[in-house]
C-alpha beads as a LAMMPS data file, in Angstrom:
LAMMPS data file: protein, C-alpha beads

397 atoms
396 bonds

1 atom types
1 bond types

-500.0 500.0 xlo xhi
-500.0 500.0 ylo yhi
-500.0 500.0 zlo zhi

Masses

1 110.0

Atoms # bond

1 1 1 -342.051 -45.192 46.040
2 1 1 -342.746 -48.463 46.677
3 1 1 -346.182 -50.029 45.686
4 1 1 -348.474 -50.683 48.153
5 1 1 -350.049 -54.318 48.150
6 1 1 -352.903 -54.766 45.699
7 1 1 -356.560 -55.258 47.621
8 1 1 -358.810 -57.387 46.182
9 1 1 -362.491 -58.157 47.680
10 1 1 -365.795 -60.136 46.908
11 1 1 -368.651 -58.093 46.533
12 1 1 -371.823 -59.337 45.729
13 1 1 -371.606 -62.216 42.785
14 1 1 -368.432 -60.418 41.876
15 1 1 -364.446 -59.933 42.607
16 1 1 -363.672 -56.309 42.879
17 1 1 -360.271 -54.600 43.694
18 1 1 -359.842 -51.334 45.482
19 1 1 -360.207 -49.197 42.289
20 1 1 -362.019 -46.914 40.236
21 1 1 -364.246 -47.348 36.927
22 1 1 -365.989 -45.066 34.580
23 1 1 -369.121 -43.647 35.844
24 1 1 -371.870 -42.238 33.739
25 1 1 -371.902 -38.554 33.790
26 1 1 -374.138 -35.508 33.773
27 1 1 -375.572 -31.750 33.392
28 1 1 -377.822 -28.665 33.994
29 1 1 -377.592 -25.479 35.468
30 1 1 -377.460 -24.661 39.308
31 1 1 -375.626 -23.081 41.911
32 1 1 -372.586 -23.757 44.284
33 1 1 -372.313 -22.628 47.823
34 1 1 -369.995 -23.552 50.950
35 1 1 -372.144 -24.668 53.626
36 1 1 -370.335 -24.223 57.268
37 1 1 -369.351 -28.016 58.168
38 1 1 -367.972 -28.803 61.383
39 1 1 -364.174 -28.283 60.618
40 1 1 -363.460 -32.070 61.879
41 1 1 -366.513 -32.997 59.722
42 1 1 -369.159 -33.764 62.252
43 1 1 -366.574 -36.107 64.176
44 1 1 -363.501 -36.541 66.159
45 1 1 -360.055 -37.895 65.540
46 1 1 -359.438 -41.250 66.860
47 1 1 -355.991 -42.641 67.018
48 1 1 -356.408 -46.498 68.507
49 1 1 -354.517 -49.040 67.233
50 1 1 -357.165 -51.567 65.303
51 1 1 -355.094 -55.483 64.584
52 1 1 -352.168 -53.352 62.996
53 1 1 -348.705 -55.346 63.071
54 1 1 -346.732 -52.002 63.657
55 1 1 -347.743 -50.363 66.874
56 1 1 -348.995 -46.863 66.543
57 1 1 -345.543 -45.321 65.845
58 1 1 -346.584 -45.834 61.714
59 1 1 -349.187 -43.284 62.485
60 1 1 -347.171 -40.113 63.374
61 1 1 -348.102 -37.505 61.232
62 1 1 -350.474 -39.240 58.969
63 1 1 -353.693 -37.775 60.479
64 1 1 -354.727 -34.382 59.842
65 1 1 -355.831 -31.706 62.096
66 1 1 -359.155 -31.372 60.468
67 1 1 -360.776 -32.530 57.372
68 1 1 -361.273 -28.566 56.965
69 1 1 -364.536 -26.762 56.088
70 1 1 -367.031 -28.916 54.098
71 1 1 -368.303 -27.332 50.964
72 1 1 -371.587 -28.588 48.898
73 1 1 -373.260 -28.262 45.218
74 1 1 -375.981 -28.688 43.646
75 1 1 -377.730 -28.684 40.667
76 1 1 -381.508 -29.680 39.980
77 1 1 -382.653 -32.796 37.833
78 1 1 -385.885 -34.051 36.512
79 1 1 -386.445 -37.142 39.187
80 1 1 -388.604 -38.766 36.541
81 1 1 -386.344 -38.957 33.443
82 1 1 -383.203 -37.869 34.393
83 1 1 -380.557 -39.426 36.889
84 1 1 -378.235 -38.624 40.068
85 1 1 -374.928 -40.567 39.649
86 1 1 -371.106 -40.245 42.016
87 1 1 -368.723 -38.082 41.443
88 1 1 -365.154 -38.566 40.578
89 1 1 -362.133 -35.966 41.349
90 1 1 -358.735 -35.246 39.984
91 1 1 -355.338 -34.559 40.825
92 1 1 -356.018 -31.187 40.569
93 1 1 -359.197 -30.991 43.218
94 1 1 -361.368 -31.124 39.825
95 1 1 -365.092 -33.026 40.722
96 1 1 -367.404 -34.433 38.073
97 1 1 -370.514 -34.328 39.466
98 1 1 -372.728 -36.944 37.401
99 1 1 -376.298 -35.186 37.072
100 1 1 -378.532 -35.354 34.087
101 1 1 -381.895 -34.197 32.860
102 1 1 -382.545 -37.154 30.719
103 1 1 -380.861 -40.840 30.605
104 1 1 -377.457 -39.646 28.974
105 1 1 -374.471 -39.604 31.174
106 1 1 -373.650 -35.995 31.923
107 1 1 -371.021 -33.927 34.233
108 1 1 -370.529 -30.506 35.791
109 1 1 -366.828 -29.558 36.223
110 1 1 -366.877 -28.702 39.672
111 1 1 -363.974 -26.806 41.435
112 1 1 -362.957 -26.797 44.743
113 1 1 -364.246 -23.422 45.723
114 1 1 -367.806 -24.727 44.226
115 1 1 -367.249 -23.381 41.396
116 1 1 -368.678 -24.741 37.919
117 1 1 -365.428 -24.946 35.696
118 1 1 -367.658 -26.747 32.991
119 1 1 -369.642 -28.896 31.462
120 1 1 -369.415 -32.461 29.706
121 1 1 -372.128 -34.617 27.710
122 1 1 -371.838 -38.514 26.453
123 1 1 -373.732 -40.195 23.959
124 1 1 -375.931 -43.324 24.964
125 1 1 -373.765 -44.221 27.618
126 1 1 -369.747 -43.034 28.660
127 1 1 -367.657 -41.965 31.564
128 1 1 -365.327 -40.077 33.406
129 1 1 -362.256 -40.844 34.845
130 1 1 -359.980 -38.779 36.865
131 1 1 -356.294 -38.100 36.106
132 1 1 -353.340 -35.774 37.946
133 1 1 -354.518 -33.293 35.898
134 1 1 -358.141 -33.387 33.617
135 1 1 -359.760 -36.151 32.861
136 1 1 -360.201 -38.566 30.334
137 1 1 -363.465 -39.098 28.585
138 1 1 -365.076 -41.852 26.967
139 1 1 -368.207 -42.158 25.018
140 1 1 -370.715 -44.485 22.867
141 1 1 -370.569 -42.839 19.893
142 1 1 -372.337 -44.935 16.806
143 1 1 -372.841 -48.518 15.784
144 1 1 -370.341 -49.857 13.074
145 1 1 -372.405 -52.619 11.683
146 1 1 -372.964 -55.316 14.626
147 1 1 -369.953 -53.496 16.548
148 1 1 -370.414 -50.362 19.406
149 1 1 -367.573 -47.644 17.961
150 1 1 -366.588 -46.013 21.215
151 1 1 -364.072 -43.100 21.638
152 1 1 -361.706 -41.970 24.140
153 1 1 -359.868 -38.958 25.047
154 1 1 -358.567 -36.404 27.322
155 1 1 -359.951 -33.280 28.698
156 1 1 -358.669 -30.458 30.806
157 1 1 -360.468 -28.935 33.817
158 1 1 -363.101 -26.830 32.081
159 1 1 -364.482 -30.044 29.614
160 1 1 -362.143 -29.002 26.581
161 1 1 -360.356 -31.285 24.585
162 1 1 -356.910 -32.000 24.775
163 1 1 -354.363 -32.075 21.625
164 1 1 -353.953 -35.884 20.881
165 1 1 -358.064 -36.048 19.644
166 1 1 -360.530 -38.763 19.952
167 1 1 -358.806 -43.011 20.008
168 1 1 -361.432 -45.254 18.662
169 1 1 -362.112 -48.678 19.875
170 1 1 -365.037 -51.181 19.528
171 1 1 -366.933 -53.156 21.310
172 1 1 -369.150 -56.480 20.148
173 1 1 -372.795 -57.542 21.663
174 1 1 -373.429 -58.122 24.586
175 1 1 -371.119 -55.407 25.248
176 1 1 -369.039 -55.712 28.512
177 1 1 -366.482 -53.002 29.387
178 1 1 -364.703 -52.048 32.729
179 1 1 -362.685 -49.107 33.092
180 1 1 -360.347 -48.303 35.901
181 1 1 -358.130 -45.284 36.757
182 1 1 -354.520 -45.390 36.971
183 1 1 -353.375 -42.992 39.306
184 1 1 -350.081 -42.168 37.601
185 1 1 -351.940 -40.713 34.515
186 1 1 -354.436 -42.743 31.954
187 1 1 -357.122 -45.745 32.545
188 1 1 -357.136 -49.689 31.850
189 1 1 -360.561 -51.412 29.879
190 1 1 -361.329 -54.317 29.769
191 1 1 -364.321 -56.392 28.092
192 1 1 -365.484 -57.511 24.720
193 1 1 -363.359 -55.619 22.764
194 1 1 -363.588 -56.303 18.725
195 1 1 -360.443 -56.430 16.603
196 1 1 -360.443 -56.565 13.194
197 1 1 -359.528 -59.978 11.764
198 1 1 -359.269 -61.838 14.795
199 1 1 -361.830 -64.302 16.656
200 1 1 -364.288 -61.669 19.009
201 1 1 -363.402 -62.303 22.149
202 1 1 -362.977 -60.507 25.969
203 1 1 -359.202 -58.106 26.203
204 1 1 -357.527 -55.722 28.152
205 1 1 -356.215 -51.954 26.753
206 1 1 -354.265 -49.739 28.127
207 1 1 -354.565 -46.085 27.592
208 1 1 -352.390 -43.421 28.444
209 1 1 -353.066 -39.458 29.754
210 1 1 -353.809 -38.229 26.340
211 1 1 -356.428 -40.815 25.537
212 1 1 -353.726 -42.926 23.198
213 1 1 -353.122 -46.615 23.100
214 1 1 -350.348 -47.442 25.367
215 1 1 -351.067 -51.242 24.285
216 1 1 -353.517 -53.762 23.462
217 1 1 -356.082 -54.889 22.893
218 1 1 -354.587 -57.798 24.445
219 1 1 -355.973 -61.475 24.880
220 1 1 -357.379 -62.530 28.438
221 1 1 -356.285 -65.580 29.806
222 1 1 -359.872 -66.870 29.210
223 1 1 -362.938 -65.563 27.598
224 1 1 -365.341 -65.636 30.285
225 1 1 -366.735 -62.419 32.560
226 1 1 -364.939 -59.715 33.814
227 1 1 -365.430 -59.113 37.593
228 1 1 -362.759 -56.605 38.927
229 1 1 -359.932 -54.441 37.180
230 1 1 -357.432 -52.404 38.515
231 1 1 -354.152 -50.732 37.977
232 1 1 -351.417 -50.743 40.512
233 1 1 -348.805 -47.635 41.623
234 1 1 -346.366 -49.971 39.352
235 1 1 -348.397 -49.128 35.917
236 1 1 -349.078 -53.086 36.325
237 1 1 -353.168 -54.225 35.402
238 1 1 -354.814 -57.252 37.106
239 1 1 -357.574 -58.666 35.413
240 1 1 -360.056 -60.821 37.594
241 1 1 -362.336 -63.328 36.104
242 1 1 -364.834 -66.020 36.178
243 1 1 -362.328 -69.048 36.398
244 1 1 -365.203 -71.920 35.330
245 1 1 -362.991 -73.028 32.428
246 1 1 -360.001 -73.946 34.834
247 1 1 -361.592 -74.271 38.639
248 1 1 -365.259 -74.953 39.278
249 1 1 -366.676 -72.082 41.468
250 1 1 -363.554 -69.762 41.397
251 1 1 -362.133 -66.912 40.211
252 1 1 -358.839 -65.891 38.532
253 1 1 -356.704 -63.084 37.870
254 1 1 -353.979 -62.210 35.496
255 1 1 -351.259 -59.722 35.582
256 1 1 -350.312 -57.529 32.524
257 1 1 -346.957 -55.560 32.804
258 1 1 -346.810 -51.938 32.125
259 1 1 -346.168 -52.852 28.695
260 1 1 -348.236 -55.344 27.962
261 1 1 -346.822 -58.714 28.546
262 1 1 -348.683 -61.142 30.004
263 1 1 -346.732 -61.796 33.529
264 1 1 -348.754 -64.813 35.650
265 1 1 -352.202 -65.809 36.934
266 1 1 -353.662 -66.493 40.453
267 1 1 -356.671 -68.435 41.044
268 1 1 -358.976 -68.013 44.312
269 1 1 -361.230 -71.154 45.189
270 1 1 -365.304 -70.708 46.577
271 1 1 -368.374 -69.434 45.004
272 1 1 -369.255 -65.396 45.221
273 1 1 -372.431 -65.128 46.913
274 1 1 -373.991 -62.962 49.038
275 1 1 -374.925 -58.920 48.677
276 1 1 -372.474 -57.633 50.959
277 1 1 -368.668 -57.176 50.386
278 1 1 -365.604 -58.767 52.517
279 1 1 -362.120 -58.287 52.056
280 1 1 -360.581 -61.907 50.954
281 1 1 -357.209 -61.899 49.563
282 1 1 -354.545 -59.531 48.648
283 1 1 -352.301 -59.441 45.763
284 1 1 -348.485 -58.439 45.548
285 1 1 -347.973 -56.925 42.229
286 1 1 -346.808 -58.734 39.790
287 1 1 -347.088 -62.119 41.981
288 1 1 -349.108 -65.329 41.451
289 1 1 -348.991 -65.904 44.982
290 1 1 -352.083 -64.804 47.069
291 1 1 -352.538 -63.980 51.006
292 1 1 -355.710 -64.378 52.810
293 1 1 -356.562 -60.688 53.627
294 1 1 -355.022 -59.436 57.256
295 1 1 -357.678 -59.156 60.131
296 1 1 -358.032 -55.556 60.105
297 1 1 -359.451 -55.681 56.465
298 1 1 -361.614 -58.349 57.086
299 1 1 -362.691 -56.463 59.994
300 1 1 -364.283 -53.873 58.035
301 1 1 -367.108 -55.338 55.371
302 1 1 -368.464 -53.448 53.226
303 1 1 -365.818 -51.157 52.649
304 1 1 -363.351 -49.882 50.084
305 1 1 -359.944 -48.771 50.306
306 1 1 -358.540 -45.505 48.168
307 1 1 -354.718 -44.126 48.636
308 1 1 -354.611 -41.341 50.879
309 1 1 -352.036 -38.796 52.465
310 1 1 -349.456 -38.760 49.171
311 1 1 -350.248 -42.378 48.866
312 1 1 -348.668 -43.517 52.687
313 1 1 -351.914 -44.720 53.581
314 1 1 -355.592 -45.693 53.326
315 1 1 -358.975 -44.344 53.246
316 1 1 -361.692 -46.972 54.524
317 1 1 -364.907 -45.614 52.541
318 1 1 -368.066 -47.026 53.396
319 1 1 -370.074 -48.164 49.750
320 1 1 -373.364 -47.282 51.516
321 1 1 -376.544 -49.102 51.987
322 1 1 -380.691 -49.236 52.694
323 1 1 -382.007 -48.009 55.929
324 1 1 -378.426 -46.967 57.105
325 1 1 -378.116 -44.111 60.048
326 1 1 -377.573 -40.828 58.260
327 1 1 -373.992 -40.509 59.051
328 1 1 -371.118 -41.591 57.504
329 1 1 -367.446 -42.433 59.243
330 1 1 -364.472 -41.839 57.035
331 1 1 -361.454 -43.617 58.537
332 1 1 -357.831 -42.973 58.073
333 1 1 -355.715 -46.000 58.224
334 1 1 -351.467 -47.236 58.328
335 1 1 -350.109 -49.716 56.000
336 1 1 -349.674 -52.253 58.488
337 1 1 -353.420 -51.500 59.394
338 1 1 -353.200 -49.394 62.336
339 1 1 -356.434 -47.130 62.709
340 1 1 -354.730 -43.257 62.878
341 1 1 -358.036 -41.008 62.521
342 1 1 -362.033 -41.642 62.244
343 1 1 -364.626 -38.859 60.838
344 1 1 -368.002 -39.079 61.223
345 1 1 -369.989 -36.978 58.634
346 1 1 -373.007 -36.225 59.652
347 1 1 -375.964 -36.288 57.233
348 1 1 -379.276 -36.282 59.327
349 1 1 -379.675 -36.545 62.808
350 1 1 -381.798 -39.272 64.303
351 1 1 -383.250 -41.022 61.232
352 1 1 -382.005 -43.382 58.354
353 1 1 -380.619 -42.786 54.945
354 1 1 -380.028 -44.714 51.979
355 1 1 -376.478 -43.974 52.194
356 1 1 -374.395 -44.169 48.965
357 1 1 -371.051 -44.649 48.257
358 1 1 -368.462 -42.578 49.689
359 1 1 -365.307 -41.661 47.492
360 1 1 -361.783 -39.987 47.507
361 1 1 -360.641 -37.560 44.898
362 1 1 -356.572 -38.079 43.734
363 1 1 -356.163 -35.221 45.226
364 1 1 -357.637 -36.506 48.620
365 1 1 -360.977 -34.755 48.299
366 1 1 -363.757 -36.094 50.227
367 1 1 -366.541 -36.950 47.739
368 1 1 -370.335 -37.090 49.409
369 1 1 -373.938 -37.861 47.504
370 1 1 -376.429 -36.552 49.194
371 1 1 -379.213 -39.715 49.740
372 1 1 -382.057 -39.072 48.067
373 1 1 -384.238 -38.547 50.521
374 1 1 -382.646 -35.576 51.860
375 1 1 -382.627 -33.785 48.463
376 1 1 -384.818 -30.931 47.953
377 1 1 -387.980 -31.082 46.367
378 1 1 -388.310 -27.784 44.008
379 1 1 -391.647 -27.779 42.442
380 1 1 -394.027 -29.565 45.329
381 1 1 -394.663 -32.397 43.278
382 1 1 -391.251 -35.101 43.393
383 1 1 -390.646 -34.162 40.379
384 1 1 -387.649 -31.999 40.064
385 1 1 -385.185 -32.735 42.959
386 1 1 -381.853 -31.593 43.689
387 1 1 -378.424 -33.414 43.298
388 1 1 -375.969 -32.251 45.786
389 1 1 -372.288 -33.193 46.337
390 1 1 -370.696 -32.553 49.618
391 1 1 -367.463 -32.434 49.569
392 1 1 -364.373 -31.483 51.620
393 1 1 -361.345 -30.341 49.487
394 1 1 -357.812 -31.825 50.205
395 1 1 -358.896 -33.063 53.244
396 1 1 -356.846 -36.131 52.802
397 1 1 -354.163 -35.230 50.465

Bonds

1 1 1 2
2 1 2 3
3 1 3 4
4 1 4 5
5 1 5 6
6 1 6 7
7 1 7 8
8 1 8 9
9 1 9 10
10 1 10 11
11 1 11 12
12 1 12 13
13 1 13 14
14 1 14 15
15 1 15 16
16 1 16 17
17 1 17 18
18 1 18 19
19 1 19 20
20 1 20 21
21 1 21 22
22 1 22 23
23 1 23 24
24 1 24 25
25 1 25 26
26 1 26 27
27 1 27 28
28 1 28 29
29 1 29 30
30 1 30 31
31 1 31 32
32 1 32 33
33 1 33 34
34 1 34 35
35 1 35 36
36 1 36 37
37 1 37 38
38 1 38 39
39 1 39 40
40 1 40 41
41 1 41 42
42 1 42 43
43 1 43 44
44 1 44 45
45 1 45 46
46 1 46 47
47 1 47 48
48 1 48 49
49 1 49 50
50 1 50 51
51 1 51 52
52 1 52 53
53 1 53 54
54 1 54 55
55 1 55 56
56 1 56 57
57 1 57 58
58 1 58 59
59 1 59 60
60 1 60 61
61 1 61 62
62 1 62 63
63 1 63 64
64 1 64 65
65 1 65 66
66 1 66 67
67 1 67 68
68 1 68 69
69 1 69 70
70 1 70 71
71 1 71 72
72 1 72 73
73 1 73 74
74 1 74 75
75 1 75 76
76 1 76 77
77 1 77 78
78 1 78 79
79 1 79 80
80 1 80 81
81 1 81 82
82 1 82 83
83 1 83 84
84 1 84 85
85 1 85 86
86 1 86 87
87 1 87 88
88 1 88 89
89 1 89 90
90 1 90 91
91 1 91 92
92 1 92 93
93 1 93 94
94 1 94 95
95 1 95 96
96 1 96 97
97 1 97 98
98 1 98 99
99 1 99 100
100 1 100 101
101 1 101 102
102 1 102 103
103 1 103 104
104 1 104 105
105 1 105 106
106 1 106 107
107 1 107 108
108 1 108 109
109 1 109 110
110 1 110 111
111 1 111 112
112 1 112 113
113 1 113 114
114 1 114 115
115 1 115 116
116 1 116 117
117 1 117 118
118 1 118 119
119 1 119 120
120 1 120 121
121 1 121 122
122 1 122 123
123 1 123 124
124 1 124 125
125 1 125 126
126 1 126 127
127 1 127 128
128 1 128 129
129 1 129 130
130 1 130 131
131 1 131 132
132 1 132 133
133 1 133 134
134 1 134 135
135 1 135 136
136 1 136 137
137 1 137 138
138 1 138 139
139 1 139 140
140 1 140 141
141 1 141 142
142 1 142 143
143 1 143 144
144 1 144 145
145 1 145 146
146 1 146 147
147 1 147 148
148 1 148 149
149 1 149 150
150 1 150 151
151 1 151 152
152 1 152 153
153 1 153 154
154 1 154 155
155 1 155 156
156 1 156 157
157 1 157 158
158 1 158 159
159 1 159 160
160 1 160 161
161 1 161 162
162 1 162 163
163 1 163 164
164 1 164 165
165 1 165 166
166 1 166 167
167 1 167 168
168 1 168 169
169 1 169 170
170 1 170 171
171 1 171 172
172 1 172 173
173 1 173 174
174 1 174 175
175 1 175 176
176 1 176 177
177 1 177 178
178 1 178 179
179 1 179 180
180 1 180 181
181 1 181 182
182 1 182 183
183 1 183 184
184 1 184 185
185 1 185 186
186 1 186 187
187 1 187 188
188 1 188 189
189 1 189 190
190 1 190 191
191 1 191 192
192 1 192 193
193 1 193 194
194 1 194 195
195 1 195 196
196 1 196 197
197 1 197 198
198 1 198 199
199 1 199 200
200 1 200 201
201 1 201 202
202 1 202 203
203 1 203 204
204 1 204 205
205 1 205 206
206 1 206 207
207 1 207 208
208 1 208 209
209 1 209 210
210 1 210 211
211 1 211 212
212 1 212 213
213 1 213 214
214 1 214 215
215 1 215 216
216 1 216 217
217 1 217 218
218 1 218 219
219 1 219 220
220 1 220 221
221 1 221 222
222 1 222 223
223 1 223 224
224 1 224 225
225 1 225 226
226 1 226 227
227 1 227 228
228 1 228 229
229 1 229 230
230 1 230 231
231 1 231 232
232 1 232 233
233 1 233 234
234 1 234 235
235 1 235 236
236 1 236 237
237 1 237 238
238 1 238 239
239 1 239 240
240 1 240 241
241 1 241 242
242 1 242 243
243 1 243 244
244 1 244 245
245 1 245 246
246 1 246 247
247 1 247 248
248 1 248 249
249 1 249 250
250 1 250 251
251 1 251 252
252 1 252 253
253 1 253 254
254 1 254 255
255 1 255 256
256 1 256 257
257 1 257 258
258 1 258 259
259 1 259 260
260 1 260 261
261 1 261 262
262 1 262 263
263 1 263 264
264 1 264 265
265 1 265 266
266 1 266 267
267 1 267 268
268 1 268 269
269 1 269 270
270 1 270 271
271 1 271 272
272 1 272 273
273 1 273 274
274 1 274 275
275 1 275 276
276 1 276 277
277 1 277 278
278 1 278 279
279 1 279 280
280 1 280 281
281 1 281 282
282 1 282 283
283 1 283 284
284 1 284 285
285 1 285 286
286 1 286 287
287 1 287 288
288 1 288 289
289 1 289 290
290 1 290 291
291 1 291 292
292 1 292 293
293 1 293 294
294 1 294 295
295 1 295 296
296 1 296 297
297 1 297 298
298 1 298 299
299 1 299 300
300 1 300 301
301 1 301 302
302 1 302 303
303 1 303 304
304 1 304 305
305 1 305 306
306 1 306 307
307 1 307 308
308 1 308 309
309 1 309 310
310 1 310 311
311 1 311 312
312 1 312 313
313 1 313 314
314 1 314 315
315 1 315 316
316 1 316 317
317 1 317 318
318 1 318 319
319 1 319 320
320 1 320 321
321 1 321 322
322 1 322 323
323 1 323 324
324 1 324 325
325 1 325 326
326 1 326 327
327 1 327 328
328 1 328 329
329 1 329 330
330 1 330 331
331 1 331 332
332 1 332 333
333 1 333 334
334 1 334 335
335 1 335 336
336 1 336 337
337 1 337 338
338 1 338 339
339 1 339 340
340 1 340 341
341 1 341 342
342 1 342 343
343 1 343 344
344 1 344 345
345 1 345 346
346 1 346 347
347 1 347 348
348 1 348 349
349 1 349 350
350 1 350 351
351 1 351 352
352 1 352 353
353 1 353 354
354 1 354 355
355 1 355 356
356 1 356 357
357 1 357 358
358 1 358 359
359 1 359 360
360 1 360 361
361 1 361 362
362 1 362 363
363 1 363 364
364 1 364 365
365 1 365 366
366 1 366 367
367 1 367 368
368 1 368 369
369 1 369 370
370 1 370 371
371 1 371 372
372 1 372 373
373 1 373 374
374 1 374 375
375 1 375 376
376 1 376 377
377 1 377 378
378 1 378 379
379 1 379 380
380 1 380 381
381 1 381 382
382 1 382 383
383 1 383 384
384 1 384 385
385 1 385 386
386 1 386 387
387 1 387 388
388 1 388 389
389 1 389 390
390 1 390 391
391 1 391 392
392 1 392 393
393 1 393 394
394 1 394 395
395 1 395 396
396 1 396 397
């Protein structure tokens, strides 16, 4: 299939592109249920056209019926000490669900019935990030003189290792590392990686499914901050930076081909400022050439954009916010940018919510945090709260 154009926004002080990084992960014992959601999800379908170039006509058939019957877990946490991070989801409908007693990243294996396939535990600080099928792990695991030895490798659905064992990398101080997914199987980093014998200094690495090298660690362009990173349906990884040692005030970003080579380099004038996100520029992949980003991106702020309906369209997922309405709308959109569906899920009725981020599983799983606010308080005191994902399975697939 061919590979839909790469999405690249400014949020915040930084360049982001519609993809996924490693979260921090967690643990702890609790219960699933399936609570009975709406079967549309609290809202109803709404196919108007929104600034698409197309017509309509490109949304026959990419809509479903129904998101289908929302189902929820949760576990409890010690409010105090430990955290309540986002989920992630796999290929296979797979969920880790980032809750943790204490400061380490921690995940529960969640299934789509509810169902607790597992558990996973990091040292320090790690991730999880999803794949077709398992995940791949990575982990702080000791310090090698000045130098952070990390490790990464791949898990199936219940937390157990795969075959190929642990690949470890390092990273130098202050360490800097993004991680993002590649949907065809393995993840892209990128940061101050340390190679032995050569000048320290900030690369990209590819991995592969099983946690191996697939190549790198190679050179960036220049050796200043890492603001997005993302792998495209082509296996290709742009790397955006801080462009100060070439443009004042702008960023840059460099292709790597799916085997390594360095292909060309883009560079976006203005200063990143703000605390909101807006859709700028996109990217073809593999080009040098940008495009300021069509109106019906830049007509949704605050957004970001996942694959969706065997990769024929986009999601439009809110990030969240402070004092937002307890709802959130999930929106189903064309390539040419035609709007084909809109959700509302319904949190809380007549109040505001510190909303968080809403995500889509590979799979097209619905991924919902629960604000914290609405979490249950289990012992009277604050204290020890409850971390619940809402999610509905395959809704978008």
């Amino acid at each position: 299939m061919r590979s839909l154009r790469w999405l690249v926004a400014i949020a915040g002080a930084a360049a982001c592109s519609s993809v996924e990084t490693g979260i921090p992960g967690g643990s702890g014992g609790g219960g699933a249920g399936v609570d009975g959601g709406t079967a549309d999800g609290g809202g109803n379908a709404d196919g108007g056209s929104d600034a698409g170039t197309g017509g309509t006509i490109d949304c026959d058939g990419l809509a479903p019926a129904s998101l289908g019957t929302m189902a929820s877990y949760a576990e409890p946490y010690g409010s105090t000490s430990g955290v309540c991070g986002l989920p992630v989801g796999n290929g296979a409908g797979v969920m880790a669900h980032f809750v943790s007693g204490d400061a380490y990243p921690r995940f529960t294996l969640v299934n789509p019935s509810g169902g607790v396939n597992g558990r996973v535990a990091t040292v320090a600080h790690g991730g999880i990030i999803p794949l077709p099928s398992g995940f791949l792990e990575w982990s702080f695991t000791q310090f090698r003189s000045i130098y952070e030895e990390q490790f990464i490798d791949a898990i199936d659905d219940s937390g157990k290792p795969g075959g190929a064992g642990r690949n470890l990398f390092y990273m130098y101080a202050p360490r800097e590392e993004l991680l993002a997914t590649d949907v065809n199987g393995g993840a892209a980093l990128a940061g101050t990686s340390h190679v032995e014998g050569r000048k320290d200094q900030r690369r990209v690495t590819m991995f592969d499914a099983t946690g191996r090298t697939r190549w790198g660690p190679r050179d960036l362009p220049t050796d200043s901050a890492v603001f997005g990173l993302g792998v495209d349906l082509n296996d290709r990884v742009l790397v955006i930076q801080d462009g100060y040692a070439r443009c004042g005030g702008c960023i840059v970003a460099q292709w790597f081909e799916r085997d390594g080579v360095r292909r060309m380099d883009a560079d976006r004038p203005g200063q990143t400022q703000g605390f909101h996100s807006q859709w700028l520029v996109t990217v073809d992949s593999g080009k040098d050439a940008i495009q300021a980003a069509p109106d019906w991106m830049k007509a949704r702020p605050d957004t970001n954009l996942a694959l969706a309906r065997s990769r024929t369209a986009y999601a439009v997922l809110p990030n969240g916010g402070s004092g937002q309405p307890c709802s959130q709308d999930v929106e189903l959109v064309s390539r040419s940018g035609n709007s084909c569906a809109k959700w509302t899920l319904e949190l809380a009725s007549g109040r505001t919510c510190d909303t968080l981020e809403l995500r889509l599983g590979l799979d097209g799983t619905i991924l919902q945090r629960l604000p914290f606010e609405l979490e249950s308080d289990s012992d009277g005191s604050g204290r020890m709260k409850s971390c619940t994902l809402r999610f509905w399975p395959a809704a978008l697939k």
